[in-house]
C-alpha positions as a Markdown table, in Angstrom:
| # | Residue | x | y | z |
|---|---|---|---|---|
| 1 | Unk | -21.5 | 7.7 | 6.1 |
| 2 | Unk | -23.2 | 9.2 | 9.6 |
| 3 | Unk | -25.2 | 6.6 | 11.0 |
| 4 | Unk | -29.1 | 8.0 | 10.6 |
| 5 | Unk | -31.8 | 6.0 | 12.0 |
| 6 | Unk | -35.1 | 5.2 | 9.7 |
| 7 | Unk | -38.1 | 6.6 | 10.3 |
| 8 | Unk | -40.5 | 4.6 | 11.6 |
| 9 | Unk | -42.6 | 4.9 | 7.9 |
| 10 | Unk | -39.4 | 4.1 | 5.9 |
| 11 | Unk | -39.2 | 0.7 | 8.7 |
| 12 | Unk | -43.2 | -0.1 | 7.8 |
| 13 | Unk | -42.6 | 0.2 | 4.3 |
| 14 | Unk | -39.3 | -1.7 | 3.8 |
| 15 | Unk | -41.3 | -4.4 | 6.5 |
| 16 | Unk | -44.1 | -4.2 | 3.8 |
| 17 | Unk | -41.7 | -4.7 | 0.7 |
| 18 | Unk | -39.8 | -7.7 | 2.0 |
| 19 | Unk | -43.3 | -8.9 | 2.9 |
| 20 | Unk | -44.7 | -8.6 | -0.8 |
| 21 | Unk | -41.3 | -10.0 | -2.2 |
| 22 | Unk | -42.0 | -13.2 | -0.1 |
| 23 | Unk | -45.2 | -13.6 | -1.2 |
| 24 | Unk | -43.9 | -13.8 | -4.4 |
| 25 | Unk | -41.5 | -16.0 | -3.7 |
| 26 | Unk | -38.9 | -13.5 | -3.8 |
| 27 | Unk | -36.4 | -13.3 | -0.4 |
| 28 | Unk | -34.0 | -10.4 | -0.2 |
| 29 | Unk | -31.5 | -11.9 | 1.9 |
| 30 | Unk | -28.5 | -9.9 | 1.2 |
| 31 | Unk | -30.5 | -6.8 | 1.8 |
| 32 | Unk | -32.0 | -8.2 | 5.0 |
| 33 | Unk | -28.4 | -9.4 | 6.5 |
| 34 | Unk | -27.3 | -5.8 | 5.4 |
| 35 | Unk | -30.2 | -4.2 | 7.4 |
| 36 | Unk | -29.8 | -6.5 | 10.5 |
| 37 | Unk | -26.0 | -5.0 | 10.2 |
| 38 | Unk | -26.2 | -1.9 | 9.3 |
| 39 | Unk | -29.9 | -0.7 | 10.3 |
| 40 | Unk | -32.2 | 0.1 | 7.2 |
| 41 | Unk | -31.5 | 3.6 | 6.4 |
| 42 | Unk | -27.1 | 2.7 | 6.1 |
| 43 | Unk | -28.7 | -0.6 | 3.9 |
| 44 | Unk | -30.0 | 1.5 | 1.4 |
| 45 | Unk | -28.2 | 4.2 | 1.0 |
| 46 | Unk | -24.6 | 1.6 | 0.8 |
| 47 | Unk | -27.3 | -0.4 | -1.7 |
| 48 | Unk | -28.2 | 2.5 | -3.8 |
| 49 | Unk | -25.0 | 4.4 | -4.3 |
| 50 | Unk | -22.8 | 1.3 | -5.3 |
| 51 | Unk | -22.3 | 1.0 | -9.1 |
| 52 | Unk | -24.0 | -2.4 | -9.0 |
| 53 | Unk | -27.8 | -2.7 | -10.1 |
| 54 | Unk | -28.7 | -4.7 | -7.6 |
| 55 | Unk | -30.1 | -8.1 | -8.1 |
| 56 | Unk | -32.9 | -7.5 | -5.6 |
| 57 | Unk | -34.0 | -4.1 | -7.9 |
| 58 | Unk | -33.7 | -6.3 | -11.0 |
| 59 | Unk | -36.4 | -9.2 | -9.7 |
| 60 | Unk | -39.0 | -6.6 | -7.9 |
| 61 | Unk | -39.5 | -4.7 | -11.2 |
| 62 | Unk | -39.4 | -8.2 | -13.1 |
| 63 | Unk | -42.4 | -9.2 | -10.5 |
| 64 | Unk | -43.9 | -5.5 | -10.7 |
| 65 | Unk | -43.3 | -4.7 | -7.8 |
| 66 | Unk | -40.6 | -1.3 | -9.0 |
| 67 | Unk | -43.1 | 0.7 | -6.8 |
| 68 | Unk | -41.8 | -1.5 | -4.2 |
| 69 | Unk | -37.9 | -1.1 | -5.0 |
| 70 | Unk | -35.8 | 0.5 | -2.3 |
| 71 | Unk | -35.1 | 2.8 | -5.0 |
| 72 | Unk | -38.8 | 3.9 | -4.7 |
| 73 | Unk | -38.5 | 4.1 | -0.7 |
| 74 | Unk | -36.1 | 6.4 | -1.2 |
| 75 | Unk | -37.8 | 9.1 | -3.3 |
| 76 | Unk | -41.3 | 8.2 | -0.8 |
| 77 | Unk | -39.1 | 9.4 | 2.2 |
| 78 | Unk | -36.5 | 11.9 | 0.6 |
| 79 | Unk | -36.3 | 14.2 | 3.5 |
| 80 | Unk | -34.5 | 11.0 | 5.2 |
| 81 | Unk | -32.1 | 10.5 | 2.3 |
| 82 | Unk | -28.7 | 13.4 | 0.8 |
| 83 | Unk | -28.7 | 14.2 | -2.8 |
| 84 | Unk | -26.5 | 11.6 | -3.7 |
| 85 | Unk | -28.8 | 8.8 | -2.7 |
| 86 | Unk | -31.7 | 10.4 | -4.2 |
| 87 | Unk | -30.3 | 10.6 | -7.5 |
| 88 | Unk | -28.9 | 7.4 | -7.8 |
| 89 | Unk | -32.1 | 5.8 | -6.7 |
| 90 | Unk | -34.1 | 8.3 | -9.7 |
| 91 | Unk | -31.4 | 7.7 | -12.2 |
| 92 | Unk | -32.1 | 3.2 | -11.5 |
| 93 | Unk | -35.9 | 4.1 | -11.4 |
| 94 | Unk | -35.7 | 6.2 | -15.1 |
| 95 | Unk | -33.3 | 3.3 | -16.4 |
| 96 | Unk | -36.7 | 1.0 | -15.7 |
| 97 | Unk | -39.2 | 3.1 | -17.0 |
| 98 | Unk | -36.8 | 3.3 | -20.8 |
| 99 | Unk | -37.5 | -0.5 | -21.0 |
């Protein structure tokens, strides 16, 4: 995976999401200890493409918050994201919407 770094939107609005997760006493430490690694765009897109429905994706839809997802960050900033990511982030987010 080439190292790409986040636009500055994609950085407000994954700031933004970790911000409404806390305020519902929700804290997405693994995905904040990957993005201190990794950088936010590599966080994602290792997040989004692994087979695992992430624990993190589970909890912000359970509090509402699926607009919220890193999933949804994703399709928001496309143009910053290959093919790949984008469908596995819009095949998690269509797996929500069935329920």
């Amino acid at each position: 995976m080439s190292p790409q770094k986040a636009s500055l939107g994609l950085e407000a609005f994954i700031d933004e999401t970790i911000r409404l997760s806390a305020k519902h006493n929700y804290h997405p430490t693994t995905f904040v200890g990957m993005r201190g690694r990794y950088g936010t765009h590599a966080a994602i897109s290792r997040l989004v493409v692994s087979g695992d429905i992430q624990s993190g994706f589970k909890r912000l839809c359970e509090l509402g918050l699926r607009e919220w997802t890193i999933e949804s960050a994703v399709l928001k900033f496309s143009e910053e994201f290959s093919k790949e990511v984008q469908e596995c982030a819009a095949f998690r987010l269509s797996q929500v919407k069935k329920r």
